[in-house]
C-alpha positions in Angstrom: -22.9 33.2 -30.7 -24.6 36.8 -30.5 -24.3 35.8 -26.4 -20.1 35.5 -27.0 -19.7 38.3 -28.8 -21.6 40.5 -26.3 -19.7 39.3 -23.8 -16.4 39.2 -25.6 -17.2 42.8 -26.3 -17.7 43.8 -23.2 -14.2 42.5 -21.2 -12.9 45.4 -23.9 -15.3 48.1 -23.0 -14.4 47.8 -19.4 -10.9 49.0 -20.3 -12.5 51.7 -22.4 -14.8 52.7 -19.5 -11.9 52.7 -17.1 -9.8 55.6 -19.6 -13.2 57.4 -19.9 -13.5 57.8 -16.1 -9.5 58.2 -15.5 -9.3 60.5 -18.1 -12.7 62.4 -16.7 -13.0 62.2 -13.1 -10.3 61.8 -9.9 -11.6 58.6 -8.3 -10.4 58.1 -5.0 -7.3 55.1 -5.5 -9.3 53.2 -2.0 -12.3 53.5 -4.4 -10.3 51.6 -7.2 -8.4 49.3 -4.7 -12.3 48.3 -3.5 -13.0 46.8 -7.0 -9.7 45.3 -7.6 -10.0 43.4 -4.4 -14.3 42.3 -5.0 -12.8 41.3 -8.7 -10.0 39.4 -7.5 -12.1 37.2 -5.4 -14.5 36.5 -8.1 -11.6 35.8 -10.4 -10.6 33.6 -7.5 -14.0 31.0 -7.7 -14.3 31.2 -11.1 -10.8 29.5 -11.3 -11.1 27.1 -8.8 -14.3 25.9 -9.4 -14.8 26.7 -13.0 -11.3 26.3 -15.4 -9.4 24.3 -13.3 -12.4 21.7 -12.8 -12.4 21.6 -16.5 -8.9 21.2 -17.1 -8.8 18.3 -15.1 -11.9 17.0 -16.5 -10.1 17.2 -20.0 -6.4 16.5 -19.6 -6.1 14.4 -15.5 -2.8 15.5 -13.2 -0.7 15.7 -16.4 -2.7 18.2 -18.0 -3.2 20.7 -15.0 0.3 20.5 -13.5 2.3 21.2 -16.6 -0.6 23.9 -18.0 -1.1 25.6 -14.5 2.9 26.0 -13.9 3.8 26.6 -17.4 1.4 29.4 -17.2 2.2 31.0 -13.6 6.3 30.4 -14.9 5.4 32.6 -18.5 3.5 35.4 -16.8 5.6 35.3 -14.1 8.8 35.9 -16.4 7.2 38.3 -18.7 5.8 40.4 -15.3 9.6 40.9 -14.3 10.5 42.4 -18.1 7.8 44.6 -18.1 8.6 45.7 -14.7 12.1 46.6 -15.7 10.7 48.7 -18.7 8.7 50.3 -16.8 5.2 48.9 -17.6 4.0 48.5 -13.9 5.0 51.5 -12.3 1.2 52.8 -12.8 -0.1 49.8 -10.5 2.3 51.0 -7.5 1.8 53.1 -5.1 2.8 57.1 -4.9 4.8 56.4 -1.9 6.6 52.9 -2.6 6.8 53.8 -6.5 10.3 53.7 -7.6 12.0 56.2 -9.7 12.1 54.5 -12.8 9.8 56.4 -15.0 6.3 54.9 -16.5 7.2 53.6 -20.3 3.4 53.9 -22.3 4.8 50.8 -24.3 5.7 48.6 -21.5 1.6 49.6 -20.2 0.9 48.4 -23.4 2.4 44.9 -23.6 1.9 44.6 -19.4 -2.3 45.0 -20.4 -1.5 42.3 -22.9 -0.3 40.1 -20.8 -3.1 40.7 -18.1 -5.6 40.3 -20.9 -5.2 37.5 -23.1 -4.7 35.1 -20.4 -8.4 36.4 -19.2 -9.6 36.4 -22.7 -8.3 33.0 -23.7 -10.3 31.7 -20.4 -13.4 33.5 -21.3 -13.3 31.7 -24.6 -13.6 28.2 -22.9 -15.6 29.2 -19.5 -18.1 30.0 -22.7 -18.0 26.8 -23.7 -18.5 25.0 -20.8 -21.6 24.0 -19.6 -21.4 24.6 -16.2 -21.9 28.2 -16.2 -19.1 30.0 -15.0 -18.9 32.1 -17.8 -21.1 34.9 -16.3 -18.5 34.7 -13.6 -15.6 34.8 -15.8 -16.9 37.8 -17.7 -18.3 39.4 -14.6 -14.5 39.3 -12.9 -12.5 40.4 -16.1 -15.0 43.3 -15.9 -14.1 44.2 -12.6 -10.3 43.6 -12.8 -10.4 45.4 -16.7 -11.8 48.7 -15.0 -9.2 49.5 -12.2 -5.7 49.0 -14.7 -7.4 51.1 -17.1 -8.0 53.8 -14.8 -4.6 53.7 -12.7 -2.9 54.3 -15.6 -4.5 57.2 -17.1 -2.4 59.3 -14.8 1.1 58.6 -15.5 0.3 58.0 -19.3 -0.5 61.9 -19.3 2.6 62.4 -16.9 4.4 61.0 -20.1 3.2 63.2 -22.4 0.6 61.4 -24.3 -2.9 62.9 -25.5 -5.9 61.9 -24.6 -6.2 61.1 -28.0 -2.9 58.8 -27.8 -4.1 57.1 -24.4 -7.5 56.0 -25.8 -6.0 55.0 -28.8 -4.0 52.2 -27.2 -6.5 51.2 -25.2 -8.9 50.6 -28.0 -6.2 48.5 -29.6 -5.7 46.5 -26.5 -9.3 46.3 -26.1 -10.5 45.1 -29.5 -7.1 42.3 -29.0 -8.8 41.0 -26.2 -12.5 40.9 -26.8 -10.9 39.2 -30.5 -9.0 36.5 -28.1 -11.9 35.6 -26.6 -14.1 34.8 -29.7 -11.4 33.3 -31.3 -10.9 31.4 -27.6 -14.4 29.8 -27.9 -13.9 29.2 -31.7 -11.0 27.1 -32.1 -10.5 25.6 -28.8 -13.4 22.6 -28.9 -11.8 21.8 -32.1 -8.5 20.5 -29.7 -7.9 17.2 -28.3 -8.9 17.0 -24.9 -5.8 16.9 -22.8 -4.9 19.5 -24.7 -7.8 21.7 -24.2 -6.7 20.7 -20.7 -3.5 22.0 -20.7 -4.1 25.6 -22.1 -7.3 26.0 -19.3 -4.6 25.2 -16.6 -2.4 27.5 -18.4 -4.9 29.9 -18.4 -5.2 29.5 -15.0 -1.9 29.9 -13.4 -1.2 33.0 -15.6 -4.7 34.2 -14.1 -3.5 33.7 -10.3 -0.1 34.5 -10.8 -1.1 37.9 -11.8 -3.7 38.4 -9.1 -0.8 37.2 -7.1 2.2 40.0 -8.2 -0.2 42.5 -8.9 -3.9 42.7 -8.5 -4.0 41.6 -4.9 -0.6 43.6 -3.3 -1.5 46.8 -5.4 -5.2 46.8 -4.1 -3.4 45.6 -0.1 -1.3 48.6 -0.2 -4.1 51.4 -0.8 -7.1 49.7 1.0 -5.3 47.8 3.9 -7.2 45.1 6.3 -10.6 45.9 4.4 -9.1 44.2 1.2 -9.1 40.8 2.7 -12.7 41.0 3.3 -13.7 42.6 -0.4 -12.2 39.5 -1.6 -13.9 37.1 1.1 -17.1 38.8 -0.3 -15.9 38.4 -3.8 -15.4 34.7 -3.8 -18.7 34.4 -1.8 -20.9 36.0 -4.3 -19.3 34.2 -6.7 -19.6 30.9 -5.3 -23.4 31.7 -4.5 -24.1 32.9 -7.6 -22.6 29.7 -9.6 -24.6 27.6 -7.3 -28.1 29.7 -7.3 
């Protein structure tokens, strides 16, 4: 149990880490691009070979097609409200940013919906016995570090405090890293094919976001290089769940 906590723990001090050094230093945004991109390709394996293995292990066809596109369809929708609040604005670019302004609330609920999906899949890659928890922890870390950090910026831009900005973040972080110990908790109490269906739901919410935002946001700054961070992400991913 001490082993989950720890590593509940730290998805949430990523985010925390991320304020510290947006808040403290000007990292270059190729630098942060870099990371999303290495993350996103460890996210990447630890899907495909890790949760969605499982779900189909628990739930068959059923389980992992209604979970997997129930979960891309949620995030999906609730990306596009955010959006229109405002709560992306941070993950675009200075150039192709539009001129709706930044809303600190819609940041807050868009880290929510990036996080719990993560958090709830932590919870069950800890349970599993195949080891991709390490992976799954070692990928939210990566992917935790570079939204906390792009939106340090515009949160000041807004007018909040420093005091204000790590403030929501420590709420956002202590929801998550309490997601994922509730995650490994409750969910072995389920019935399989239910178990099933919320790691495919997991799942899709997981890719669909790498696929809206992680992944274009990280294109757009790094260019060509990005496709090959991400190669090298799944690789040393894939390695390391095989070593």
């Amino acid at each position: 149990m001490l082993k989950v906590i720890l590593f509940a723990l730290s998805t949430g001090l990523s985010l925390m880490i991320g304020v510290i050094l947006g808040t403290s230093l000007k990292i270059s945004q190729k630098v942060i691009a870099a990371i999303m991109a290495f993350g996103s390709g460890v996210l990447i394996c630890a899907l495909t070979f890790g949760l969605m293995e499982e779900a189909f292990k628990h739930g068959g066809f059923d389980a992992v097609i209604l979970g997997f596109l129930a979960g891309g369809g949620v995030f999906i929708l609730g990306d596009f409200i955010i959006h229109r609040f405002g709560g992306r604005n941070y993950k675009r670019s200075k150039r192709n940013r539009k001129t709706r302004e930044t809303n600190g609330k819609a940041i807050f609920f868009g880290a929510m919906l990036d996080g719990i999906p993560e958090s709830i899949a932590l919870g069950i890659a800890l349970l599993s016995k195949n080891g991709i928890g390490i992976l799954m922890v070692s990928a939210i870390f990566l992917s935790n570090l570079p939204e906390s950090i792009s939106s340090v910026d515009d949160l000041e831009k807004e007018g909040m405090s420093k005091k204000q900005i790590y403030f929501m973040w420590g709420i956002v972080s202590i929801v998550v890293a309490a997601t994922a110990i509730m995650s490994y908790l409750f969910m072995d109490k389920l019935a399989a094919n239910t178990l099933g269906i919320i790691e495919a739901f997991a799942s899709g919410a997981i890719l669909a976001m790498l696929a809206d935002s992680m992944i274009p946001e990280a294109y757009e700054t790094g260019g060509y290089l990005i496709g090959l961070l991400t190669i090298l992400g799944f690789l040393t991913a894939f390695i390391l769940s095989k070593a």
